[in-house]
Biopython code that builds the backbone (N, CA, C, O; Angstrom):
import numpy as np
from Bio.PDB.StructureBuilder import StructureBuilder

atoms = [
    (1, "UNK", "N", (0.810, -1.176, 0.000)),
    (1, "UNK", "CA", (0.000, 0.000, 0.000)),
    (1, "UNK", "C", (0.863, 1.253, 0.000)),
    (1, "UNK", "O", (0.625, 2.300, -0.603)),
    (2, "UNK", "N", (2.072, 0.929, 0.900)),
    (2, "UNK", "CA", (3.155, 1.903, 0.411)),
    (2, "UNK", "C", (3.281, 2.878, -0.758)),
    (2, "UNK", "O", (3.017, 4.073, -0.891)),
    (3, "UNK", "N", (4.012, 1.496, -1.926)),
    (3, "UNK", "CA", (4.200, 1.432, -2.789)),
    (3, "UNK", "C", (3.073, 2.680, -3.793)),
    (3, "UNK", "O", (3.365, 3.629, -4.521)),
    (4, "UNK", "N", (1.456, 1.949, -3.273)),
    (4, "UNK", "CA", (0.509, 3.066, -4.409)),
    (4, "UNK", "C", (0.750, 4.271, -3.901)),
    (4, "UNK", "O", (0.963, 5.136, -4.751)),
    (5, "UNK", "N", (0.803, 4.784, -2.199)),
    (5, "UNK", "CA", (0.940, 5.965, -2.179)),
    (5, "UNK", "C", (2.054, 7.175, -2.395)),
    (5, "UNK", "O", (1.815, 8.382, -2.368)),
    (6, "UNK", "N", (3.220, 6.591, -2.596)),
    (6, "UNK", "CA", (4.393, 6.795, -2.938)),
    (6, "UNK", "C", (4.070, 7.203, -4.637)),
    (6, "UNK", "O", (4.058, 8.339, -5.109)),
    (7, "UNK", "N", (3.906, 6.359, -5.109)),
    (7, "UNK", "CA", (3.524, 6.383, -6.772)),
    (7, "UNK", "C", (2.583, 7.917, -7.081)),
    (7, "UNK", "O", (2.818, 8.898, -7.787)),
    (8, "UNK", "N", (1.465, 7.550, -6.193)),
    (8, "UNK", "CA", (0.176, 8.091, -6.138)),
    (8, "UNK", "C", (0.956, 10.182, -5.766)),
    (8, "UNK", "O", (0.741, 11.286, -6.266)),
    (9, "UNK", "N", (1.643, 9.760, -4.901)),
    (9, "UNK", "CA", (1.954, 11.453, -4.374)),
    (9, "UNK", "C", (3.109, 11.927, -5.793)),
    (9, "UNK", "O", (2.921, 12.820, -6.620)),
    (10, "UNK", "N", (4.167, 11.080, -5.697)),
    (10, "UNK", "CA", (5.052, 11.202, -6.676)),
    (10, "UNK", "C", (4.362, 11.745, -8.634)),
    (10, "UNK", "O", (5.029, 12.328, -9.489)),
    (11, "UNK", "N", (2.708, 11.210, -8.767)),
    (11, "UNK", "CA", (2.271, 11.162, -10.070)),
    (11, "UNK", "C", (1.572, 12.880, -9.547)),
    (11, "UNK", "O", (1.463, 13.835, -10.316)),
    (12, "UNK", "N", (1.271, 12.875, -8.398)),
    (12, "UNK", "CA", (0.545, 14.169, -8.358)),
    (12, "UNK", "C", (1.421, 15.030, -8.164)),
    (12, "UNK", "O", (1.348, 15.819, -9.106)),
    (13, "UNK", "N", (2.129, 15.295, -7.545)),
    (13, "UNK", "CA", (3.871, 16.425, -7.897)),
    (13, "UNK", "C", (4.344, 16.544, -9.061)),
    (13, "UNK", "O", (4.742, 17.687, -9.286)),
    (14, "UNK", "N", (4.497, 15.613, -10.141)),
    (14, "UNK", "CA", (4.807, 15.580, -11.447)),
    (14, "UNK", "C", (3.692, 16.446, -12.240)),
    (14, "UNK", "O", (4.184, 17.208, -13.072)),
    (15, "UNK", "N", (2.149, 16.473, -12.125)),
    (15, "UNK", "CA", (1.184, 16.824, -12.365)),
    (15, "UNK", "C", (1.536, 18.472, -11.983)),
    (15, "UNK", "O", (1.594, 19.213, -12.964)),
    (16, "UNK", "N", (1.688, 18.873, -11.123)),
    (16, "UNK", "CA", (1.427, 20.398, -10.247)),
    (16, "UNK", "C", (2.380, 20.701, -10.961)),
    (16, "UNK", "O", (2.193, 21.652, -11.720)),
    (17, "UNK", "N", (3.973, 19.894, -10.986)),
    (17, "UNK", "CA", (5.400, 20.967, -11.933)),
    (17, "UNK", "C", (4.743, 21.065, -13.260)),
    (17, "UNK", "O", (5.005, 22.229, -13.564)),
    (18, "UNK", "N", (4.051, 20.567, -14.242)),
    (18, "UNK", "CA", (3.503, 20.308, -15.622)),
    (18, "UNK", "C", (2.740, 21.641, -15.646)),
    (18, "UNK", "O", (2.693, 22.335, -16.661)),
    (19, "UNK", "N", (1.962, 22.071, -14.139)),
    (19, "UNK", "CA", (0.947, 23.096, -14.478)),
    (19, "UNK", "C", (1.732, 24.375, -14.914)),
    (19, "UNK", "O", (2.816, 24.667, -14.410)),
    (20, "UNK", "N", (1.015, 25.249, -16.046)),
    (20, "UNK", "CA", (1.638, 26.410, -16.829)),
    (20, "UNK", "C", (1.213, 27.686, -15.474)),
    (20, "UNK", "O", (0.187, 27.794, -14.803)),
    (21, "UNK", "N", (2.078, 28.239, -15.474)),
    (21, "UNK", "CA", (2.162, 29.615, -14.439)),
    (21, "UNK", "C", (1.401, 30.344, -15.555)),
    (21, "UNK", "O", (1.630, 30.219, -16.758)),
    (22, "UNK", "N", (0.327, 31.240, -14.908)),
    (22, "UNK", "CA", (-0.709, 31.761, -15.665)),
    (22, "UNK", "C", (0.384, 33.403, -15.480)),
    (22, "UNK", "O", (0.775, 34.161, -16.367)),
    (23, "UNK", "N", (0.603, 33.465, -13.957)),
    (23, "UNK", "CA", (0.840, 34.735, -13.527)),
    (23, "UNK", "C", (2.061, 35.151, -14.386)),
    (23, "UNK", "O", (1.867, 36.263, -14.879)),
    (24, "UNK", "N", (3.047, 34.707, -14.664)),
    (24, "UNK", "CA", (4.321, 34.785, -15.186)),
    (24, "UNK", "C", (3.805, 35.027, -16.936)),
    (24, "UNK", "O", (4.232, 36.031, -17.506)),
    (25, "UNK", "N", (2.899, 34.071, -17.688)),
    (25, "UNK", "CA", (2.737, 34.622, -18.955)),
    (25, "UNK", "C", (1.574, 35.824, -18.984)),
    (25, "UNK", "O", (1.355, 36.495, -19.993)),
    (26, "UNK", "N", (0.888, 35.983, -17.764)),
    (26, "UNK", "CA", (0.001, 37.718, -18.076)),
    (26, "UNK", "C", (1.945, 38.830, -17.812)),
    (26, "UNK", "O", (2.514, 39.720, -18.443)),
    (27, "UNK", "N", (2.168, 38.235, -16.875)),
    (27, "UNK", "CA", (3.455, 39.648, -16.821)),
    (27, "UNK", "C", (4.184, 39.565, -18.546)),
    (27, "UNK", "O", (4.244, 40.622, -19.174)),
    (28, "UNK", "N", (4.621, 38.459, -19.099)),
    (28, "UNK", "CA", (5.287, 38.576, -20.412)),
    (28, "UNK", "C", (4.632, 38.906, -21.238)),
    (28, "UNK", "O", (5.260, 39.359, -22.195)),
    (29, "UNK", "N", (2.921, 38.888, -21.397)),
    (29, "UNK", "CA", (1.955, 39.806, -22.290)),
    (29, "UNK", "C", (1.744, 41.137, -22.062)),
    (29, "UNK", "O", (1.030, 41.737, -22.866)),
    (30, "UNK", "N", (2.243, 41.759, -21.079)),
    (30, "UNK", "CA", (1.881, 42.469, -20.801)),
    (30, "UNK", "C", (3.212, 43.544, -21.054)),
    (30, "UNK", "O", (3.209, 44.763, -21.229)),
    (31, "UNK", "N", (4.243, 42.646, -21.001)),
    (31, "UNK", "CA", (6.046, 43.859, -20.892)),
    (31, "UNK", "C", (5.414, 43.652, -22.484)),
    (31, "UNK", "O", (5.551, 44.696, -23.122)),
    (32, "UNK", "N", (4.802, 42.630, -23.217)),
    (32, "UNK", "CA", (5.064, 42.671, -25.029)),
    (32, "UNK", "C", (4.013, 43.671, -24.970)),
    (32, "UNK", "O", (4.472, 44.594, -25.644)),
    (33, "UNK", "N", (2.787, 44.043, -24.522)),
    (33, "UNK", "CA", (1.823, 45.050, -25.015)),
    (33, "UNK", "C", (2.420, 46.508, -24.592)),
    (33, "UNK", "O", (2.044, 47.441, -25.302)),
    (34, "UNK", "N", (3.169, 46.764, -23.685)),
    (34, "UNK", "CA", (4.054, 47.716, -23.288)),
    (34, "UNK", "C", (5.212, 48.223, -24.429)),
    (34, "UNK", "O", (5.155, 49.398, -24.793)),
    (35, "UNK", "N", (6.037, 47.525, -24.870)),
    (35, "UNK", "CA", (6.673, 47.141, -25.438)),
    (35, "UNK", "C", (6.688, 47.688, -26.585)),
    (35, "UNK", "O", (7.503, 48.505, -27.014)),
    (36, "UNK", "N", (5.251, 46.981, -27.402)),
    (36, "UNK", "CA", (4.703, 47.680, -28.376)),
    (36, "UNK", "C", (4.135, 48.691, -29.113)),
    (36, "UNK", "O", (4.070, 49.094, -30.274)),
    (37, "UNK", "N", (3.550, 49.083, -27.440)),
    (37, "UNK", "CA", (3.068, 50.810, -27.039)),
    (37, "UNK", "C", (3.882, 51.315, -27.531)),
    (37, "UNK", "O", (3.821, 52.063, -28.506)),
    (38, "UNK", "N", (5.288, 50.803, -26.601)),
    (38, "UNK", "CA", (6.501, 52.518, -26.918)),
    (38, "UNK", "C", (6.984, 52.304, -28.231)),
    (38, "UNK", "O", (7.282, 53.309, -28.876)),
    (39, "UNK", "N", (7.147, 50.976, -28.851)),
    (39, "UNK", "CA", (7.808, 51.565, -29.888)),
    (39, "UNK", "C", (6.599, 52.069, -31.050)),
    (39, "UNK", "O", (6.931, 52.528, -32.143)),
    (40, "UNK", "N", (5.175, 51.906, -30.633)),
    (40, "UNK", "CA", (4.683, 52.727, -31.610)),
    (40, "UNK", "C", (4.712, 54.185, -31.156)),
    (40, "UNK", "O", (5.070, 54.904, -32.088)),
    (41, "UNK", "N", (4.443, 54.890, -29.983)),
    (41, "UNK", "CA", (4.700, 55.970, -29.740)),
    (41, "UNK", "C", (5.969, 56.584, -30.199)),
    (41, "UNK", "O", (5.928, 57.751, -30.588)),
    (42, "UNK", "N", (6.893, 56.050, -30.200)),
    (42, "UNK", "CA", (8.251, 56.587, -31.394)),
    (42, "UNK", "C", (8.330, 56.653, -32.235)),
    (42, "UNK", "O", (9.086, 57.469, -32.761)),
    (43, "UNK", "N", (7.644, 55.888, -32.834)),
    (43, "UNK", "CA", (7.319, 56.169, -34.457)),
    (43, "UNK", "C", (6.211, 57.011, -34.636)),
    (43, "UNK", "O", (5.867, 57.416, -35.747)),
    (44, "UNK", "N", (5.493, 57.362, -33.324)),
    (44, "UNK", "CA", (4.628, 58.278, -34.016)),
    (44, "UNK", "C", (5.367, 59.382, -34.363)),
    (44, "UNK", "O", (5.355, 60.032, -35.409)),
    (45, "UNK", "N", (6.190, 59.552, -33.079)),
    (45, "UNK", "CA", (7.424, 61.192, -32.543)),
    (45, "UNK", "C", (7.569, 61.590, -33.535)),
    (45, "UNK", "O", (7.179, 62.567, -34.175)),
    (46, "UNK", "N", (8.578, 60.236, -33.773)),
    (46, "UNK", "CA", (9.558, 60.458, -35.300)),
    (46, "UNK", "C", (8.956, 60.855, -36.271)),
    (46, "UNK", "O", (9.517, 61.751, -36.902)),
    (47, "UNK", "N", (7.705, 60.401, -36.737)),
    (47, "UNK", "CA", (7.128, 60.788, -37.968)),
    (47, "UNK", "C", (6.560, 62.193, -37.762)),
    (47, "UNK", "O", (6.307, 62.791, -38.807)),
    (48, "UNK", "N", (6.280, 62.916, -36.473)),
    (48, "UNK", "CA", (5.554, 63.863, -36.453)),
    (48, "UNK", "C", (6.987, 64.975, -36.128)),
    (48, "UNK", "O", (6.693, 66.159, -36.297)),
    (49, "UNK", "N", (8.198, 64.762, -35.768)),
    (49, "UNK", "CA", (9.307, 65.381, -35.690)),
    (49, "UNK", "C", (9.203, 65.720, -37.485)),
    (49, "UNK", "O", (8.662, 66.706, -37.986)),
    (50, "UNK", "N", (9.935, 64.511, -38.270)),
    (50, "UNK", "CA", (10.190, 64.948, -39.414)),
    (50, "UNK", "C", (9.328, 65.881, -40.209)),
    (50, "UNK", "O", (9.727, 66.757, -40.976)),
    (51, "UNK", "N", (7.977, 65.541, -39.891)),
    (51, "UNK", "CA", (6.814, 66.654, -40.644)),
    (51, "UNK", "C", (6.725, 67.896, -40.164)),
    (51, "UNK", "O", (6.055, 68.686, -40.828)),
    (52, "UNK", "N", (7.166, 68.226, -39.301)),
    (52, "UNK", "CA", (7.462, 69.404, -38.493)),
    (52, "UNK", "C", (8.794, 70.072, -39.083)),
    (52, "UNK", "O", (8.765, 71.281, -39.314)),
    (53, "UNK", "N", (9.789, 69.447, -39.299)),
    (53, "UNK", "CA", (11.225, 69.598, -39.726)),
    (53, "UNK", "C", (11.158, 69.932, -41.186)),
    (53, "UNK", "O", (11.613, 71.000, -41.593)),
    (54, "UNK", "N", (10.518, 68.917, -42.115)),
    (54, "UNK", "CA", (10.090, 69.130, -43.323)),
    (54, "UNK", "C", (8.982, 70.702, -43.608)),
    (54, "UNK", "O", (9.108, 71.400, -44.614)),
    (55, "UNK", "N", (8.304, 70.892, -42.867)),
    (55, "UNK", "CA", (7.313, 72.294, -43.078)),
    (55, "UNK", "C", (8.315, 73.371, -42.652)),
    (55, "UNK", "O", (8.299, 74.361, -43.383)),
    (56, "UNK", "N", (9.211, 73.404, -41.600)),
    (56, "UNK", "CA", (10.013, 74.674, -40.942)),
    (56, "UNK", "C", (11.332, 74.552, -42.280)),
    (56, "UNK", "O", (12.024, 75.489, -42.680)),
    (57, "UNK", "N", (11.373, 73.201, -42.728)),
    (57, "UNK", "CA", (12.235, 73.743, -44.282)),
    (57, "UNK", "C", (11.835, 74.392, -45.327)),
    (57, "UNK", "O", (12.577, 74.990, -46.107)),
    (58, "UNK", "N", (10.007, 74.263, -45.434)),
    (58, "UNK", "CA", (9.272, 74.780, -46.696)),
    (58, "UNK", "C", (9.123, 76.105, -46.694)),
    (58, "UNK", "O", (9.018, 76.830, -47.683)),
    (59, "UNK", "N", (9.108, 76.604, -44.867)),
    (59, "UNK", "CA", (8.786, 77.505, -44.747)),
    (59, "UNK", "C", (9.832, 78.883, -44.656)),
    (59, "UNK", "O", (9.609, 80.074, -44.874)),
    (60, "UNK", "N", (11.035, 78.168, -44.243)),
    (60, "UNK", "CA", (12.990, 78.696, -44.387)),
    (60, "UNK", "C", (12.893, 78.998, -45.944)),
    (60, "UNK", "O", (13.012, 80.182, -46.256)),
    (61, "UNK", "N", (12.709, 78.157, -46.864)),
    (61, "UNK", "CA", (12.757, 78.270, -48.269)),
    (61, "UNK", "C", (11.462, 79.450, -48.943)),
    (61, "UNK", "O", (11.708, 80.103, -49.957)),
    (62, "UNK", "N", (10.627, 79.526, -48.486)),
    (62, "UNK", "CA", (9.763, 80.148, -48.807)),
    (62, "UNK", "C", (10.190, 81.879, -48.200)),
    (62, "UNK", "O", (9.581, 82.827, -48.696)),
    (63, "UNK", "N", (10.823, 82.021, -47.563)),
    (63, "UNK", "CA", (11.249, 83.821, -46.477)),
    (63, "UNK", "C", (12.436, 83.184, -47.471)),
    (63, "UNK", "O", (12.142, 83.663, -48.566)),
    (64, "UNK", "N", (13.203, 82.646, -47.591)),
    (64, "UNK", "CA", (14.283, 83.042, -48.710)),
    (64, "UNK", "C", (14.217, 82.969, -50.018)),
    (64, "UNK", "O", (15.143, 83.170, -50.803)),
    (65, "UNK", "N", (12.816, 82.598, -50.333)),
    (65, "UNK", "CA", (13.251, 83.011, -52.225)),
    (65, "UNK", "C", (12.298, 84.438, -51.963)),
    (65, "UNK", "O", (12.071, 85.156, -52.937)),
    (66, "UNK", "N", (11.611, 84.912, -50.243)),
    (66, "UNK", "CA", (11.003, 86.642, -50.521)),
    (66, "UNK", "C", (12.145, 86.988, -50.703)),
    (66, "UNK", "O", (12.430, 87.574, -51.747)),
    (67, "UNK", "N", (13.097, 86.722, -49.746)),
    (67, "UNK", "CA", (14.008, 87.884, -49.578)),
    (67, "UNK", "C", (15.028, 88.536, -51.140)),
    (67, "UNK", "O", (15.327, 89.654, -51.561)),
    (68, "UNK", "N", (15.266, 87.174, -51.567)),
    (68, "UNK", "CA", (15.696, 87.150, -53.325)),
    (68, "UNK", "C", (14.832, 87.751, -54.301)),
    (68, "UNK", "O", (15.181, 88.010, -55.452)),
    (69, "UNK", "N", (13.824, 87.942, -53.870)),
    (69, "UNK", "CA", (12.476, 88.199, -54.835)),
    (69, "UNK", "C", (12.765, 90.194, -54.374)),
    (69, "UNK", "O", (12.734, 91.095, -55.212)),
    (70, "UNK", "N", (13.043, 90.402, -52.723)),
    (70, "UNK", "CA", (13.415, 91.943, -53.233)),
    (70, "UNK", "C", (14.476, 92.304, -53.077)),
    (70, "UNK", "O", (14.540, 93.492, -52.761)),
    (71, "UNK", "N", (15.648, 91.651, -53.180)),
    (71, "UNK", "CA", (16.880, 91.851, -53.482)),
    (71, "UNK", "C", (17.175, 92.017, -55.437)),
    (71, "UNK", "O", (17.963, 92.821, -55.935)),
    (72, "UNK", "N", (16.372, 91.102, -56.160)),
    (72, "UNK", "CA", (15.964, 91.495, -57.408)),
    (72, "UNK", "C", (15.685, 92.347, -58.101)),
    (72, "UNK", "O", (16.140, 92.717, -59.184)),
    (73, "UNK", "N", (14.270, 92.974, -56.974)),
    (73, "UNK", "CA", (13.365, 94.225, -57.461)),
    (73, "UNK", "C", (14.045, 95.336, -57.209)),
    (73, "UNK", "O", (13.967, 96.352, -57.901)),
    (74, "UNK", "N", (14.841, 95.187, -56.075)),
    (74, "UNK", "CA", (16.167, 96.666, -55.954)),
    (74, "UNK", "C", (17.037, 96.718, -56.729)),
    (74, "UNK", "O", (17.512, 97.808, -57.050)),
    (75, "UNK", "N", (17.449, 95.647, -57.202)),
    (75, "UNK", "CA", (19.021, 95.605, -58.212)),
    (75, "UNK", "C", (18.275, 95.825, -59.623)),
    (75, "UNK", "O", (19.008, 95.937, -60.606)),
    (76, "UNK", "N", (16.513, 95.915, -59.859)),
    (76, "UNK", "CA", (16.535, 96.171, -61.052)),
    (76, "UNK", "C", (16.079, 98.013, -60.917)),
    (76, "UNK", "O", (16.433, 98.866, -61.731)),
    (77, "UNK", "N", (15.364, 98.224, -59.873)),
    (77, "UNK", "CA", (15.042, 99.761, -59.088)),
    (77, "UNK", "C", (16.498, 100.348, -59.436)),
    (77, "UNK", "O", (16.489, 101.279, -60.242)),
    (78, "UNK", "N", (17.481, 100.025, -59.049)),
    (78, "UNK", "CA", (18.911, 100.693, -59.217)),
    (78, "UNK", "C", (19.281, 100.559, -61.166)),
    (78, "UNK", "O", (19.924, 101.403, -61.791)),
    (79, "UNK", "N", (18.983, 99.941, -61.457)),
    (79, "UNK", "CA", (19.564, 99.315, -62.903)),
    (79, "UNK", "C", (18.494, 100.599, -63.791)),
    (79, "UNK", "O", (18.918, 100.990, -64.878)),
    (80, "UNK", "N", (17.526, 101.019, -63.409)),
    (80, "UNK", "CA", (16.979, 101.643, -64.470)),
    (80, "UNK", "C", (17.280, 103.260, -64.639)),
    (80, "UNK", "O", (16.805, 103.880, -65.590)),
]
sb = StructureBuilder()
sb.init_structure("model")
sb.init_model(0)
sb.init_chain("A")
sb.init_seg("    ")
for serial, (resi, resn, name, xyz) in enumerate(atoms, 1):
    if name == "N":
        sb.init_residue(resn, " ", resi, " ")
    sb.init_atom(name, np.array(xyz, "f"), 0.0, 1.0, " ", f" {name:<3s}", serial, name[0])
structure = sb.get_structure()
């Protein structure tokens, strides 16, 4: 009778190590949904940095072809 309960405790310990830790894969779903957050929030940055960077160039280029536009109109004001 030993013998079954020995077996019997030994098959149910083998059973309990087999069971999957629930708590340990919500924490690793959870660093990956984190995870995923930030690196989409950086790519939002980034994309909203460069469009920002890209307009303050359109807009640098745009006050410098005024300024050429009356640096023109004077050099032709003087020329006539």
């Amino acid at each position: 009778m030993k013998k079954v309960a020995v077996t019997a405790l030994v098959l149910a310990l083998g059973l309990a190590a087999c069971k999957p830790n629930n708590a340990d894969n919500n924490v690793a779903n959870d660093t990956a949904v984190e995870n995923n957050a930030e690196a989409d929030v950086n790519a939002a940055s980034t994309d909203a940095t460069n469009a920002a960077d890209a307009a303050l160039n359109v807009a640098d280029n745009a006050v410098e072809n005024a300024g050429n536009a009356v640096d023109n109109a004077q050099a032709a004001v003087e020329n006539k």
